[in-house]
N, C-alpha and C positions, 0 to 999 in steps of 0.2 A: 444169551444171558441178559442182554437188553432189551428185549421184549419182556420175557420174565420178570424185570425192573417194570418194566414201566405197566406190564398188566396189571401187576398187584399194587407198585406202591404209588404211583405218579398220577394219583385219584383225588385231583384235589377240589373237585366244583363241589362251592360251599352249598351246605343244605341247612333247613333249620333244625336245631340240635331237638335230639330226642333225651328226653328225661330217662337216666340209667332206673331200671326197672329196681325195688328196694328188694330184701335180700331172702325174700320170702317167695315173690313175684319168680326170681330168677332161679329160684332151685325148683318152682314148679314146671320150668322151663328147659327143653333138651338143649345138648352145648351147641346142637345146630340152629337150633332157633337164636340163641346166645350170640351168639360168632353171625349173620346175619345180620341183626336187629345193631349192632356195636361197628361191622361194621363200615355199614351205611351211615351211621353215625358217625365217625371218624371221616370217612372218604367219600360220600359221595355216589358210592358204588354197589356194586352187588358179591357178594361173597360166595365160594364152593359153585361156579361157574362152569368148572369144567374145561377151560379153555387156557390158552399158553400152548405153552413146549412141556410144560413138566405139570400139569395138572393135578397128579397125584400130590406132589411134596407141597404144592399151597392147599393141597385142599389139609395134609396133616398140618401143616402150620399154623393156615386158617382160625382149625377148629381148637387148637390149643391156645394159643394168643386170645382169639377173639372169642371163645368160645367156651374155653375154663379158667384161664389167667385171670382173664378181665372178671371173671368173676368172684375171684378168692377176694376176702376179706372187703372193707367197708371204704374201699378209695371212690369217689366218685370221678368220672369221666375227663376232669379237665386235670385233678392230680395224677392221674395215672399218665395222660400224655407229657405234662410237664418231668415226669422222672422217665419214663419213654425217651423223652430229647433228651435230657441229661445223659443219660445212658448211649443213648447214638454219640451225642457230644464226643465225647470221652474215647468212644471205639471208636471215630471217626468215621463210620460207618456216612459217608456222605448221602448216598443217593437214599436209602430210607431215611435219613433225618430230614430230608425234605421232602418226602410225603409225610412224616409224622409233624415236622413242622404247620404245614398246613392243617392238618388232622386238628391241630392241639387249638388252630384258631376256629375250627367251626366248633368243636365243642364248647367256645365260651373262651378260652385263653387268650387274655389280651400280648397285644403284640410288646407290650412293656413287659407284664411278666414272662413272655417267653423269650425275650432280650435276659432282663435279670438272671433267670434260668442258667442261658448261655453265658452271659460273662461269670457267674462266679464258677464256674469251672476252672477256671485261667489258672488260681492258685496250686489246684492240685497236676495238671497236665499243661501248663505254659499257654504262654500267648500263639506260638505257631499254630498248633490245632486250636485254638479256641480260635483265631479271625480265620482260619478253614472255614470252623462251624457259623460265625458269622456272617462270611460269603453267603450262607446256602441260604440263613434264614434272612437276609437281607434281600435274596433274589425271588423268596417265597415273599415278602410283604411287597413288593416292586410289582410282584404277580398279582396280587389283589388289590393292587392300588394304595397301598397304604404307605403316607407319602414320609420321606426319610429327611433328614435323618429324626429318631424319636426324641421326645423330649428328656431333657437330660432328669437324671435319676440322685445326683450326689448331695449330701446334705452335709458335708465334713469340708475345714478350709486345710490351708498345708497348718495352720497353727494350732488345729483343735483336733486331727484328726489323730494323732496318739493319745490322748485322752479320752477320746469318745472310741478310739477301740478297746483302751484297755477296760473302760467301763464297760462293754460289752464283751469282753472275753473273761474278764477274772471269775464272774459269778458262772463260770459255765466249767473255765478248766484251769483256772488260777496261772501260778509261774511255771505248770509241769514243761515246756519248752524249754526256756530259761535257764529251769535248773539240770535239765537234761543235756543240755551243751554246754554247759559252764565251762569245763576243761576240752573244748574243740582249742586248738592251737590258737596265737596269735590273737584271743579273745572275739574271736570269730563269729564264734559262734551265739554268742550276744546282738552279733549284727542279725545273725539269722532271727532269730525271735523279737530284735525289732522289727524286720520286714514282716514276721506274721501278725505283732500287734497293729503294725501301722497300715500295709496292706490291705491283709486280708480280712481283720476285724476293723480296722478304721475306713477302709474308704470302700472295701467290696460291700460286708455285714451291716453296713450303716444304710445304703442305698434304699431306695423308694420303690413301690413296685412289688417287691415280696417281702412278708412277714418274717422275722426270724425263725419262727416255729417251721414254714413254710420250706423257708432256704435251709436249715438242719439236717432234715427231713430229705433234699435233694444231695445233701453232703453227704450222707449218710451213703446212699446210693449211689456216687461217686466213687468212694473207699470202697464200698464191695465191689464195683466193676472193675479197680485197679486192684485189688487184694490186699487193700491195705489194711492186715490182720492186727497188727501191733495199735492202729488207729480206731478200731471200731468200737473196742468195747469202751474209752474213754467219749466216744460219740455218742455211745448207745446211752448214757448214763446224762449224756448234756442233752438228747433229745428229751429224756424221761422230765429232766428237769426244765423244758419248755414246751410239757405235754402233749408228745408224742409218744404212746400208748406202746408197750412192748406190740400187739397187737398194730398196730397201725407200721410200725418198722417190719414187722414180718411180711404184712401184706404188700409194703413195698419192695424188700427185696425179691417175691415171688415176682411181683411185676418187671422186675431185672432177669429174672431166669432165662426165658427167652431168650433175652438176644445177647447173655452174657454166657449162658450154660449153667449144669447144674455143679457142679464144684465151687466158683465163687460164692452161688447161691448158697451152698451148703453151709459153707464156712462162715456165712456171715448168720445167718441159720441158728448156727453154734452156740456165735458170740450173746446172741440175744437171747437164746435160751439160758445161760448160764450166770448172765450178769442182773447182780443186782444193786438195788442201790440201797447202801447200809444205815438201818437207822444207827447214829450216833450213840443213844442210851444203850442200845445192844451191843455194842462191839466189847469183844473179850480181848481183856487186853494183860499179857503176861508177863514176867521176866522168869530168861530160862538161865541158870548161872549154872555152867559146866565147869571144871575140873577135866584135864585133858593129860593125858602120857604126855612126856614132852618130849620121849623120844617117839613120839607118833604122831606130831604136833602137823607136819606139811601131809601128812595123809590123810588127819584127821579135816584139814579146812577145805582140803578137795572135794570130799564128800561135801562138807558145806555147801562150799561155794555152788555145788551144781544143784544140791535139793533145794537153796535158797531161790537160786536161777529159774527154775524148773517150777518154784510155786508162785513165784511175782509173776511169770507166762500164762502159766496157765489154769490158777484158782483165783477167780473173779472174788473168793470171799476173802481170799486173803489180803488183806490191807498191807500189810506192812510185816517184813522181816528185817528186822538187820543189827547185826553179828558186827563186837568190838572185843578187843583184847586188849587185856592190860598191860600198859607197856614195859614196867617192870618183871613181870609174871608173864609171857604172850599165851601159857596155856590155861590161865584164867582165863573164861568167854563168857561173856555176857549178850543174851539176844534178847531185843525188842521186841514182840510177836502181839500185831494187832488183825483180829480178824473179825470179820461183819458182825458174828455173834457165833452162837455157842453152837448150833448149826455148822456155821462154816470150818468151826474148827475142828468138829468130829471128822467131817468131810475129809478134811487136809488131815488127817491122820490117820486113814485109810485110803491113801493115794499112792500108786507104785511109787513114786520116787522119795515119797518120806519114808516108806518100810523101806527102799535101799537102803538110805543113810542111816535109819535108826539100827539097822541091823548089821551094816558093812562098818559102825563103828560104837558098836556095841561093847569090845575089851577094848577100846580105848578111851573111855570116858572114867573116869576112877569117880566120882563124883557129879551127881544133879540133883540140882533144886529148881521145883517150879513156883515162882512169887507170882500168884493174882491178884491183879494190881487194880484201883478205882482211879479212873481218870477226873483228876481237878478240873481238864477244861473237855467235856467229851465231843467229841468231831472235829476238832483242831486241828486244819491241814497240817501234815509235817512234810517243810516245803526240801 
């Protein structure tokens, strides 16, 4: 297994970079010329050699990686290795993130951005594996001479840095943290969403070295190598809003497939096919006021509760549901019901779990009305 290490990936004599062929060039091109031509580019080396202990499984991995991967969509060479190392990051995957480490410096990647790269990981998989992955890309610049330690990157002091996070987090994902732990025990959970504004948006997202759009774009690719399904699609909608391209997210998570498999990739796949980001003027916005049996009243909000459950998971157009009872009355209901647009809303009414509930409480509603409502203030987070 350490031969098979070090044939393939411990190729690090830098060569001068080849310009990634544009996307016209490379479809005239077979995926063996592709895989080849990429990578000599990356390593130094020569590809589909033949040689090892298991020659067959690099020569298939080879030509997928270097050879149709690298070729999907419109990433150039030095972003594909910077979500590359993200991605080893993360899996710990040590002995390939130091040939992709070096990889990432002959394409063009300076050793500050592929530092930047590696530490914001830290937030989502801890400091233990991230100074792992620092060990290795510290021992790759030691290896080309490139002298340590690098210049420092922080532009936040301890006085200014919760202010300059929260200036950079609110316009992307406002208080949803905040308001998501409110009721952790002990007010707790307050502390938590200060460490994420002051952390991870004050002193990681402020740093020098990579762009926001940039470092997004690598967070992005993080959550799908750890499955973080509940975080993607509020990602997906904070990339779009710092112009990353549904299209350009896709192309990166295929560049994850590889070395993460295809089921994360899939999943994150999903998220980006499905989500979108709603114009404001469109959103249809309702009031639905039931009339309930009140001897049917705890069977009736079961049903609720799950098709409610059920559509804040998993229809990206649904905005917002949410269901009150009069406290005099509890079988008066009253539902909020805000959705992308009128699209989304036909959508969500032809989804197995709204025909459950519309139908599994069907004689128990003695009365409905639906009020379509015009929003005074329209896109108005409700926090």
């Amino acid at each position: 297994m350490k031969k098979l290490i070090t044939a393939f990936l411990l190729m690090t004599l830098a060569v001068p970079v080849m310009a990634q062929k544009n996307k016209k060039e490379t479809e005239e091109m077979n995926r063996v010329e592709v895989c080849k031509q990429n990578f000599t580019a990356l390593f130094g080396g020569e590809a589909l050699t033949g040689q090892g202990t298991d020659p067959e499984f690099m020569d298939i991995l080879q030509k997928l990686i270097f050879g149709e991967v690298f070729a999907v969509g419109d990433l150039d060479l030095k972003t594909r290795e910077l979500i590359t190392c993200t991605t080893l990051t993360v899996m710990q995957t040590l002995p390939q993130l130091k040939a992709h480490a070096a990889a990432a410096l002959n394409v063009g990647v300076t050793p500050i951005e592929l530092r930047e790269a590696i530490y914001q990981c830290a937030p989502f998989i801890g400091f233990p594996k991230t100074l792992n992955a620092i060990a290795v890309m510290n021992e790759v610049f030691a290896g080309k001479g490139i002298p340590l330690p690098l210049e420092p990157q922080a532009t936040v002091t301890e006085e200014n840095r919760a202010g300059k996070g929260m200036a950079m987090q609110q316009p992307l994902y406002g208080d949803e943290i905040r308001a998501r732990f409110a009721g952790v025990p002990g007010g707790m959970g307050g502390d938590v969403a200060r460490f994420l504004t002051e952390y991870y948006f004050g002193e990681i997202c402020t740093r020098g070295g990579l762009d926001l759009k940039t470092r997004e774009l690598l967070v992005y690719c993080v959550l799908t190598t750890i499955e973080a399904d509940s975080q993607l699609r509020s990602h997906t909608l904070g990339n779009i809003k710092l112009g990353n391209s549904r299209e350009t997210l896709a192309a990166a998570v295929i560049q994850c497939l590889p070395y993460i498999g295809f089921p994360p990739a899939l999943k994150a796949l999903t998220v980006i096919k499905s989500t979108v980001q709603p114009a404001p003027e469109n959103n249809k916005v309702r009031l639905s006021k039931i009339t309930v049996d009140p001897a049917r009243l705890d069977e009736y909000n079961a049903y609720l509760k799950e098709e409610i459950e059920a559509s804040m998971r998993l229809e990206p157009g649904v905005l917002t549901l949410y269901a009150v009872a009069e406290k005099e009355r509890p079988n008066e209901v009253t539902i909020l019901e805000i959705y992308a647009d009128e699209a989304a809303y036909q959508s969500h009414v032809k989804t197995p779990h709204f025909l459950k509930y519309k139908q599994g409480t069907l004689d128990m509603v003695q009365t409905l009305e639906l009020i379509d409502t015009t929003p005074l203030i329209p896109g108005l987070k409700i926090k």
